[in-house]
Structure formats: structure tokens, C-alpha cells
N, C-alpha and C positions, 0 to 999 in steps of 0.2 A: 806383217807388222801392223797392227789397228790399237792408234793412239788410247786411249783409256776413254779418257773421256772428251767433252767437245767446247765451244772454242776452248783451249789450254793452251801455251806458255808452252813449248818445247824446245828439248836442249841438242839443236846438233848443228854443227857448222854449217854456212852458206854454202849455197851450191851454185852453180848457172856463172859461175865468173866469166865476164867479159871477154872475148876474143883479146887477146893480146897481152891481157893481161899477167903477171907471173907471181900465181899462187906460192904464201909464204910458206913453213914447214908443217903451218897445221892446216892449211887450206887455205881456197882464194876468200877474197874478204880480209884478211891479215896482215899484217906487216910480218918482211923477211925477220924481222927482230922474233917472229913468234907471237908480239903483242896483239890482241885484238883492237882496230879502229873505235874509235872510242866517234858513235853514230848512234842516234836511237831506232830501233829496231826491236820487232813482235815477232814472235813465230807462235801460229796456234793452226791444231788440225779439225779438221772437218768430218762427217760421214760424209759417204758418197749420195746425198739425199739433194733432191731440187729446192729444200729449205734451205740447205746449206750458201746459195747463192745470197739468198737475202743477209744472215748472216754476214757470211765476207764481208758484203757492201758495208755492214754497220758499222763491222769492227773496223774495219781500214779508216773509215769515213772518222770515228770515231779519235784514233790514233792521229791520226792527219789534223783535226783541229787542236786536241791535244801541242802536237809539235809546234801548231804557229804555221803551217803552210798555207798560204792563200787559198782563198775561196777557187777560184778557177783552176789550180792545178788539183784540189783536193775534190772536184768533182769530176776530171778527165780521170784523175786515178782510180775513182769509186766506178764509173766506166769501164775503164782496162780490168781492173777486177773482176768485175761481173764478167766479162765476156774472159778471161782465163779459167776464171773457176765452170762456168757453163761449159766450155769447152773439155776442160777435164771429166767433167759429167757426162758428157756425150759423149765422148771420142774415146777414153781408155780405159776403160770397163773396170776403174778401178774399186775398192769399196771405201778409201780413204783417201784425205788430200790433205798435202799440208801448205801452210799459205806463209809466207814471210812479205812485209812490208819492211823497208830500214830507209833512212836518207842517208844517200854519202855522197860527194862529189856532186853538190846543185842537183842532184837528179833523186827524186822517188824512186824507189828500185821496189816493184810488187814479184815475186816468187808464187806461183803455184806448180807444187811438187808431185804427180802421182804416181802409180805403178806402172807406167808404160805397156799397157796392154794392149793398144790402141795399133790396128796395122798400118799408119803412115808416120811421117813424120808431118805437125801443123803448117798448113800454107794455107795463105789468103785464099778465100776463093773467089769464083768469078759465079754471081749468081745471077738467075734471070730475074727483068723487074717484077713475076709473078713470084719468084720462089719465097717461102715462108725465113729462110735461115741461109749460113752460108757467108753474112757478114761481119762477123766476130773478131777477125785478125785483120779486117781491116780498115774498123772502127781501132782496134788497138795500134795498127800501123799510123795513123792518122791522127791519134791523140797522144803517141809517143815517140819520144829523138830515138829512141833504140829499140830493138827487143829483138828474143833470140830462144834458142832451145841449149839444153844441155842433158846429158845421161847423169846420173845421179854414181858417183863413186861408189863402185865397192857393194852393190846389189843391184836388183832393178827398178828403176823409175826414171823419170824424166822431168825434170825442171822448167817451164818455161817460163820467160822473166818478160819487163817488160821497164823502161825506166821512161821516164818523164822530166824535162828540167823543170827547176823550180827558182831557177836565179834568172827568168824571163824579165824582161820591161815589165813593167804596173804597162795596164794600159792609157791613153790620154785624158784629163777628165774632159766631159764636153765642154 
């Protein structure tokens, strides 16, 4: 499945819901009523290309001033973006990605969705002070209150999400 064309607006439920959470009757992200959360929220797909990275960064970065979210959350989030989408790039040999940004609950929620081709599952790693890479998950662990993986319903790929709060303290002015 390779979206048509690139950044686009695509229609398919959220995926990656929260541990604990209890998905309504059309998927997590919903109310049990059925209704969709009424939360602003992009879904646009990517090629699997090293431009694509720069991309993501804009669009998110873009939506995020758009919504009104502060300068500081909206450049940890243009961060965790970049390094999920790179990740995806390098790790699961996919040829497409799809990218969901939404705000629900104080928190950024960033989605990058691929084919799960990749033979692990993502963990931080532990790199040496010479290695060139290897830091990605733990710049995203560090710049957000959550993030997690999920298998993608009902074919294959893999979700991994990442959320950020946004109802933080302003910091003090000097």
C-alpha cells in the first residue's frame, strides 16, 4: 500500500493507543459513543526518501504553530519527529511512512506508522562517545512524558508514537 501521492491528508483511524487505554467501537482515539474526539489532528504519508525527513519537520513544525502550541514544545516535537521518521528510514526497510501529529489530552501525540520490516523491535541504545548514531530514542525519551510502539491492526506495520505535554509551567521571566 503506497499512498499516491506526498505530504497528503489521509483517512484512517489512529493507531498506537496508549497502554491502558479502552479503544471505542471504531478504534482507540474514539469515544465508546462511537464519536470521534473532537482534537486537531494531520495525517499525511511520506516516501521512504532521506528528504522525507526534512519534510515531516516542516509539516509538524508548521501545524504546531498553526494550533497555538508554544515555541518550546513545538520545537522538542519538530525533534521527536525527526528522529521517528529517521528511524523509520533506517530501521524498517519500508518504502512508505505515514506520519500523524494530533493534540489530545495536554499532550502532542506524533505517530510515525511503517511497514514493520525492520528485525527488532525500537530501544534506545547505548552508544559509544565515538559512534556516529544510535541516539534517537533517546533524545525522543528525554524530550517526551510518554512514547511507545504499537502493531498496526489488521495488516502489517508498526506505529511508534511519541507524546509530549503541552500544559507545562511557561518558564519564569528573568
Amino acid at each position: 500500500m503506497v499512498p499516491p501521492s506526498f505530504p497528503q491528508p489521509l483517512d484512517r483511524p489512529p493507531g498506537g493507543g496508549r497502554p491502558g487505554r479502552l479503544p471505542g467501537p471504531q478504534g482507540p482515539g474514539r469515544l465508546v459513543s462511537g464519536n470521534q474526539l473532537s482534537c486537531p489532528s494531520h495525517l499525511f504519508g511520506l516516501p521512504a526518501t532521506p528528504a522525507s525527513v526534512g519534510l515531516a519537520r516542516r509539516t509538524v513544525e508548521e501545524l504546531l504553530i498553526a494550533w497555538g502550541v508554544r515555541e518550546a514544545v513545538r520545537d522538542n516535537a519538530v525533534v521527536v519527529t525527526s528522529e521517528l521518521v529517521t528511524n523509520a528510514l533506517t530501521h524498517s526497510a519500508s518504502d512508505w511512512i505515514v506520519c500523524e501529529v494530533r493534540i489530545t489530552d495536554g499532550a502532542v501525540r506524533i505517530e510515525v506508522e511503517d511497514q514493520n520490516r525492520g528485525p527488532t523491535l525500537p530501544v534506545p541504545g547505548r552508544p559509544g562517545p565515538d559512534d556516529q548514531g544510535g541516539r534517537g530514542l533517546l533524545l525522543v525519551t528525554e524530550l517526551s512524558s510518554d512514547w511507545g510502539t504499537a502493531d498496526v491492526p489488521h495488516r502489517p506495520g508498526r506505529i511508534v508514537w511519541a507524546e509530549l505535554a503541552t500544559d507545562a509551567d511557561e518558564p519564569a521571566p528573568p
